[in-house]
N, C-alpha and C positions, 0 to 999 in steps of 0.2 A: 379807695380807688388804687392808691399807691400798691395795697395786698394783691389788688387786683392784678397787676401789672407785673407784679412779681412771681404769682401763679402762675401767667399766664408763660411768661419767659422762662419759667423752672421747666414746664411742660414740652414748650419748644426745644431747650437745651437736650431733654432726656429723648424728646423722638430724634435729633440729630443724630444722639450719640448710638442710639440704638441700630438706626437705618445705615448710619458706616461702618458699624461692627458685621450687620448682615452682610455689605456690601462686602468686609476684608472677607469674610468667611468664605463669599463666593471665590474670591479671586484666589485665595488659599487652598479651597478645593481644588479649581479646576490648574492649579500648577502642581499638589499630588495627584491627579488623575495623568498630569502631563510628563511628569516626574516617574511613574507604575507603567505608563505606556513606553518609554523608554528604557527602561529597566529590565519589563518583559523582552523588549528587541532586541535587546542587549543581552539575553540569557541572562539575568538576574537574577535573583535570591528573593527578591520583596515579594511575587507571586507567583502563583501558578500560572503559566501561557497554555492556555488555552481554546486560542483559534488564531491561525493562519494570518500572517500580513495579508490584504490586498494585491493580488495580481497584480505585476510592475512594470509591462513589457519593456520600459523603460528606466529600467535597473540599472547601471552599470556594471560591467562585469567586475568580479573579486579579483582582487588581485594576481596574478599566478604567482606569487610568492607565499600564496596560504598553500596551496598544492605541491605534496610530493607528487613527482612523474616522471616515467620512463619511455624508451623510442620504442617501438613495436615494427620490428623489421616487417612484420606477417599483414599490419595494418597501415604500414609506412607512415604512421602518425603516432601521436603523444598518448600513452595512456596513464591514466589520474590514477595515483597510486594510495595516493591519502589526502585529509585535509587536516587544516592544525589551526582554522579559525574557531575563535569560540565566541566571540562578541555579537552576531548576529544570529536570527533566528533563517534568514533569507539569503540564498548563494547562488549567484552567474556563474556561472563553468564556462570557463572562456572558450572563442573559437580556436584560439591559436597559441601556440607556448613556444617557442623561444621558434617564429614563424611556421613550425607545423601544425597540422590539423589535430584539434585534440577525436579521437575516434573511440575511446573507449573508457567507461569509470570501470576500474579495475580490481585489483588486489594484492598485498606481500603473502606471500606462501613462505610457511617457514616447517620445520620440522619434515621426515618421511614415511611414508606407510602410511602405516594406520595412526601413526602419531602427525599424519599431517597438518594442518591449518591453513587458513585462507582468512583474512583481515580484509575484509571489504574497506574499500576508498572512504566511504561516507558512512563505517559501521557504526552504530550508536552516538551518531550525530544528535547534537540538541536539535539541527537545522528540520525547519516545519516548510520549507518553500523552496524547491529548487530549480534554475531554469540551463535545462541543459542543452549545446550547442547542435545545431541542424549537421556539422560534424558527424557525430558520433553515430556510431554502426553496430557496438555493442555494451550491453550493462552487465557487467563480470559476475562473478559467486561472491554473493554476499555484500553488494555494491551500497546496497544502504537498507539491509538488514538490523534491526532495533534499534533504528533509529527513531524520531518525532516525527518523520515527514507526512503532510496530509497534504501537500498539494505538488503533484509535477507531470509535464505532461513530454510523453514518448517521444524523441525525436522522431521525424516522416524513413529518416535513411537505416535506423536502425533495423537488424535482423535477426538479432539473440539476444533473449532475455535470459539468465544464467541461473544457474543454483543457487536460493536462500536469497536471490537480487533485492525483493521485499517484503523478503519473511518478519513478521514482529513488527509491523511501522504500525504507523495511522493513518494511513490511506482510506478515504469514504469511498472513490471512485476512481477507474482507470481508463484508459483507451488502448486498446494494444492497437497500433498501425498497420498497414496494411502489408510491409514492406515485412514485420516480423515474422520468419518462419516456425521459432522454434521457443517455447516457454517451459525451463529448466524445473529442475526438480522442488518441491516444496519454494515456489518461486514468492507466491504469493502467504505461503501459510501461517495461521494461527494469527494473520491483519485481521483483528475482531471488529474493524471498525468498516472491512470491507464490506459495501452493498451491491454495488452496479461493476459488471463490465463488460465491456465489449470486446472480442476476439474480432481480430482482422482476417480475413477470407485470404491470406499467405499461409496461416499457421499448420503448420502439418503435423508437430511433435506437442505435445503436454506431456511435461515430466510428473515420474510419480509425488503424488502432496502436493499439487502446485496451488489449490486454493486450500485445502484440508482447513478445520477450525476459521473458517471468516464468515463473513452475513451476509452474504448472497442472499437474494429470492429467486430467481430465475436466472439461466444460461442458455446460451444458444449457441451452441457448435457449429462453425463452418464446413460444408462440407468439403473444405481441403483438408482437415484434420484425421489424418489415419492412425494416429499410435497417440494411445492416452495412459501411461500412466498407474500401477496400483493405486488405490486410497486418495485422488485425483480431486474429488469433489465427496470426502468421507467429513463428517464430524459438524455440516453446517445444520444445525437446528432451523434456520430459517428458511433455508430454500425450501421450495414447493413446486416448481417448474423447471424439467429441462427438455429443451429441441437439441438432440442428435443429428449430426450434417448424417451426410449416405459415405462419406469415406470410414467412420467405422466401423470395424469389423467384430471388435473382443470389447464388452466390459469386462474389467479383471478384477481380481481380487480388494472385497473391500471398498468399492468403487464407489460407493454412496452410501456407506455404515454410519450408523446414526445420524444420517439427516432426517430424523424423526417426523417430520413436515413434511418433507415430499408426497405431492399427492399422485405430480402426471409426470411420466417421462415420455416421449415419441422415440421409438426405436426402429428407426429406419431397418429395412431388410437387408439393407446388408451386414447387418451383426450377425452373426452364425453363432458365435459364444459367451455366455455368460457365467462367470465364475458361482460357485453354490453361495459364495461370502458376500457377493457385491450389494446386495440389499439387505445384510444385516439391521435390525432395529430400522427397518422403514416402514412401521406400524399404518401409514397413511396412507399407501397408493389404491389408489382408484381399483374397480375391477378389471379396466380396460389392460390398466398398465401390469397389473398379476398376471392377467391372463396371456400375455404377451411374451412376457418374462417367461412364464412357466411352459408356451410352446417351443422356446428355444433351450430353455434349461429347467425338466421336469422336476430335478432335484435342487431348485433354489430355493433357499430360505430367509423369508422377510423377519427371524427372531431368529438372533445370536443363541446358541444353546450353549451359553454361562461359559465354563472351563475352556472350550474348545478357541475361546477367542483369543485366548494370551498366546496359543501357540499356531495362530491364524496367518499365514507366511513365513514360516519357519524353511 
């Protein structure tokens, strides 16, 4: 009996000890998971960041002591010239700096000529989330170009998207507002991670390369858009649909080269010219869309013919 009794409490003792070690394991765990989640926020070392904080509208703004900035006699407010935070993945861009309106992410220019340069505000920021102020009227050359960003959304006032703005990010999707006229040169380009976006019915200019190399599937051009751009929408493998507004006039050169996918474009009648390059390697298009193309421009060719391409806008 006594053996008994002593089994019995050997057995007890061992599932105690077993069910607190699970129980430390858990707690253990979820204070490294607590611990990696920080870490990441914090631009860390321990892992790869990999997706976006949670929208915050609720954020407080960063300090304006992370931001270099200058007065802008031309916009009569504050433009963000740099930032020099590195501890976060997430940044408020305040309304106001030292009481003026911040109106523009900007950039230091340095060197001349052809040895110029432009240092975007937010260039190759780790930052993946930024919420910038109702302010602001324009996003400079190069404003957050290679950086990590995949989530930020257009202020309603602004009206110029600039050169290289967000070229190289990780943006999935955008909104251009309605208020934007004008989306600068290679604005968007070689963002691989781009799928969706929507142009606002203000924009009248696309600069040349503005999406070039991103993932689009389909586009749809407002019909206030009159000037688009060489190489504009060239290089996206994925696209397959685009609606042309009636404001343009010229596809130009190179203007959809190797978007391999394209099947349908609508070319409104008011295009009168098509460059011979503009559907280089668009092996896909529909008959409708050939036949279209080829009564405005007889001599377009849907295949690159090899050598002639390296010297294709010379």
């Amino acid at each position: 009996m006594k053996k008994q009794i002593l089994s019995l409490a050997l057995i007890i003792l061992v599932l105690a000890i077993v069910i607190t070690g699970c129980g430390n394991g858990d707690t253990a765990t979820t204070e490294q998971n607590r611990l990696q989640d920080e870490n990441d926020m914090q631009g860390g070392t321990g892992g790869t960041t990999t997706q976006a904080p949670a929208a915050d509208p609720a954020m407080p703004e960063t300090p304006s002591s992370y931001f270099t900035h200058a007065f802008s006699a031309e916009h009569n407010g504050i433009v963000i010239t740099g930032y020099s935070g590195s501890g976060s993945v997430r940044v408020r861009v305040p309304d106001t700096i030292e009481g003026l309106p911040v109106v523009m992410i900007g950039y230091v220019r340095s060197g001349s000529g052809a040895w110029t340069t432009w240092q975007g505000a937010f260039q190759g920021a780790r930052i993946m989330t930024v919420y910038l102020p109702e302010t602001l009227v324009e996003i400079g050359r190069n404003a957050f170009a290679g950086s990590q960003i995949t989530n930020i959304i257009i202020p309603n006032n602004v009206t110029t998207i600039s050169n290289r703005a967000f070229a190289s990010t990780a943006l999935t999707s955008i909104v251009i507002p309605d208020n934007v006229t004008e989306i600068g040169n290679e604005a968007f380009a070689r963002t691989q991670t781009l799928t969706n976006i929507t142009i606002g019915n203000s924009v009248t200019s696309i600069g040349e390369g503005a999406f070039t190399a991103t993932a689009l599937t389909s586009i749809v051009i407002p019909d206030n858009v009159t000037e688009i751009g060489n190489n504009a929408f060239a290089e996206i493998p994925t696209l397959t649909s685009v609606i042309m507004g009636n404001g343009v006039t010229n596809i130009g050169r190179q203007f959809f080269m190797d978007s391999t996918a394209l099947a349908s474009v609508t070319i409104p009648d008011s295009v009168t010219s098509i460059d011979i390059t503009a559907f280089w390697d668009c092996p896909s298009l529909d008959e409708a869309t050939r036949a279209r193309i080829l009564s405005i421009n007889p001599n377009a060719q849907f295949m690159q013919p090899g050598p002639e391409r390296a010297i294709a806008g010379d």
